[in-house]
N, C-alpha and C positions, 0 to 999 in steps of 0.2 A: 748253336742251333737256334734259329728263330720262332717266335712263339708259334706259328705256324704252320712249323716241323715239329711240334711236338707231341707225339703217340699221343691218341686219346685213352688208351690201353694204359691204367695207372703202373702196371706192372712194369709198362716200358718207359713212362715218362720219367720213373724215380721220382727220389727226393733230395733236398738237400740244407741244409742246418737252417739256412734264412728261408724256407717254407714248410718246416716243418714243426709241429710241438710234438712233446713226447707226453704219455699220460702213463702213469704208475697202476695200477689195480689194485686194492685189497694187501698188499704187502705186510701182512701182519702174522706173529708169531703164534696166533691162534687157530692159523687155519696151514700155515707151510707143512704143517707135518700131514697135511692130510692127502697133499701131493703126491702121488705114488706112481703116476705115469714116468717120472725122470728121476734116477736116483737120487737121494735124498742131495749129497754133498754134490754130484754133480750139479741139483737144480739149485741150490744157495749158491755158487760159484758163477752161474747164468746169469743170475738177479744180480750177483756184484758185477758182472763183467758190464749187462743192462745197463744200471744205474752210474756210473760211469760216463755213459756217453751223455747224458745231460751236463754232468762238469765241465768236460773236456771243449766240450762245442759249445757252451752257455747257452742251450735254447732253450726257447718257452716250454716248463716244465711242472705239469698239474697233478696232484699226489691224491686218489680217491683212498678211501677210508679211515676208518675212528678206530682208539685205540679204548676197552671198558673189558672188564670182567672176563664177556666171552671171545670177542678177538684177540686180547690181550696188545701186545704192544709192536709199533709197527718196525720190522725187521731194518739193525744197523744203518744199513747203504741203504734204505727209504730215510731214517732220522735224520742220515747226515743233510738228505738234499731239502729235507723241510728246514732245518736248520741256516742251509744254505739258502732261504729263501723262494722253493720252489713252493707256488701255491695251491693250496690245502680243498680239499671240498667232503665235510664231513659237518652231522653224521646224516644219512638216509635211509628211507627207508624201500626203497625200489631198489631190483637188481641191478637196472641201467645208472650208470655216473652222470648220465645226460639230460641236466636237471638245469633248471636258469639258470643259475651262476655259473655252472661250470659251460654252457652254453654260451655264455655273455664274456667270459674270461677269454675264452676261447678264440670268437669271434673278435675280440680287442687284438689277439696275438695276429692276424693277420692272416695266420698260415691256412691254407687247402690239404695239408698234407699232416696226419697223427700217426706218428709210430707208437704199438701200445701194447701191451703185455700186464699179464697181472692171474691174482688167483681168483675163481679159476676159470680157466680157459672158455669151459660150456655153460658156463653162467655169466657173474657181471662182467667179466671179460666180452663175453659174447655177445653180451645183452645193451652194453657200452659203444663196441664197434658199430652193432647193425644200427643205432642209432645217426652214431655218426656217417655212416653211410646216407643214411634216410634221409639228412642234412646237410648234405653235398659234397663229406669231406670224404676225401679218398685215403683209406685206410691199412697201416701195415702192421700187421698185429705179430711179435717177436714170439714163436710159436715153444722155443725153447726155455724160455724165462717163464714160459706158462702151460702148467700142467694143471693135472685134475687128479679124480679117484678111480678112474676108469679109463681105460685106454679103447673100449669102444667108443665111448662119450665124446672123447678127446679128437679122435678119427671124425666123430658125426660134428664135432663142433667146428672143425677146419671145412670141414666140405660142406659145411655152411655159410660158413664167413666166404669162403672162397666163391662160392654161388652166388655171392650175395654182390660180391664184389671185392672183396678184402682182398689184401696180398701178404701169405704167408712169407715171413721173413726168419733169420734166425737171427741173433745178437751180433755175430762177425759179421752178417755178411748188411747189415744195417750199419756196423761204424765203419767199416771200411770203403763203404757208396757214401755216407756223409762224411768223412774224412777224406777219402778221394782218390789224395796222394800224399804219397809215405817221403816226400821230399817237400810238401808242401811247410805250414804253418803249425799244423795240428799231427805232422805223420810220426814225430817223437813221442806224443802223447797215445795216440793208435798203438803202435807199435809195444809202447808198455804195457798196455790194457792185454791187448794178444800174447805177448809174451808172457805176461800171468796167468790169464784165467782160458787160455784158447785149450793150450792143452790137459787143461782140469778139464774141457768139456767130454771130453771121451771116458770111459768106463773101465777098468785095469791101466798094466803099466805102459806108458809111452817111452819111446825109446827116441832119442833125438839121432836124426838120420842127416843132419846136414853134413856136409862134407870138415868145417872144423871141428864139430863136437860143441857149437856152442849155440848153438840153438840159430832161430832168426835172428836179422840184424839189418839195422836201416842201412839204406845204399847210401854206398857216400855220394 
């Protein structure tokens, strides 16, 4: 498609690993249990499925919050990617992440396009996105990786972002548009990710319905 076939509608343009950064929110052990919109182990399952597709695809990958007292410490699969060198912006004192540095970092990464999820949803998650917005970038905020304490709240925070411009996305269906294809380079690594944590996303028992009994499986 030539750049001047390409929807102005962010919804339709997509995204894809070399125009996009991904951005972490709040991931810490002091605030997940406060999440009550997405069951507990379901939404820790979200977050690992999440944090994943920064490994898998190596894109530019910025991690908001501090780890003291009252947040306490930032959830597993956030440590491993700081670890891994994904850059850090802490601590602050505003709801929004969108603060000079992470502004200037950002800007270096090149991209137009932030996939971003985080706790919680109707606060610095919210408060993060409209920014970005405000700042030209076009936003896909992982609606399943990010919950809150209220599921009205939760409802008013998407139909804002979405108002606003945002495009609600869920975890699958983000790695499998920046993965692409399951034959490609990265579709054995997709394919693990979903074979783990896809069917964790649902609530009771899943019953595997493929015709062998052995779940998905890459085409040969």
């Amino acid at each position: 498609m030539s750049p001047a076939a390409i929807p102005a509608n962010p919804a339709l343009a997509g995204f894809k690993p070399e125009d996009t950064a991904i951005v972490y929110v709040d991931y810490v052990t002091g605030l997940d249990n406060l999440m009550t919109t997405i069951p507990g182990k379901q939404y820790r399952n979200n977050i690992a499925a999440f944090a994943r597709i920064s490994t898998l695809l190596k894109m530019p990958t910025g991690v908001l919050g501090e780890e003291n007292a009252y947040y306490g410490t930032f959830l597993p699969e956030i440590k491993a990617l700081i670890d891994g060198g994904a850059r850090t912006f802490r601590p602050r004192s505003t709801p929004t992440g969108y603060a000079a540095d992470f502004a200037e970092w950002l800007a270096g990464t090149g991209c137009r396009n932030v996939l971003i999820g985080g706790i919680s949803i109707d606060n610095c998650t919210l408060h993060t996105s409209l920014d970005l917005l405000r700042n030209g970038y076009n936003v896909f905020v992982v609606v399943d990786a990010s919950s809150t304490n209220s599921k009205m709240a939760e409802d008013a925070a998407i139909m804002r972002l979405t108002m606003a411009g945002a495009v609600p996305v869920s975890w699958l269906n983000a790695l499998t548009e920046l993965g692409a294809d399951f034959a490609g380079p990265v579709g054995k690594g997709m394919m693990e990710i979903i074979q783990t944590h896809w069917p964790a996303s649902t609530v009771g028992q899943v019953d595997d319905t493929t015709p062998d009994g052995h779940g998905m499986q890459l085409p040969s």
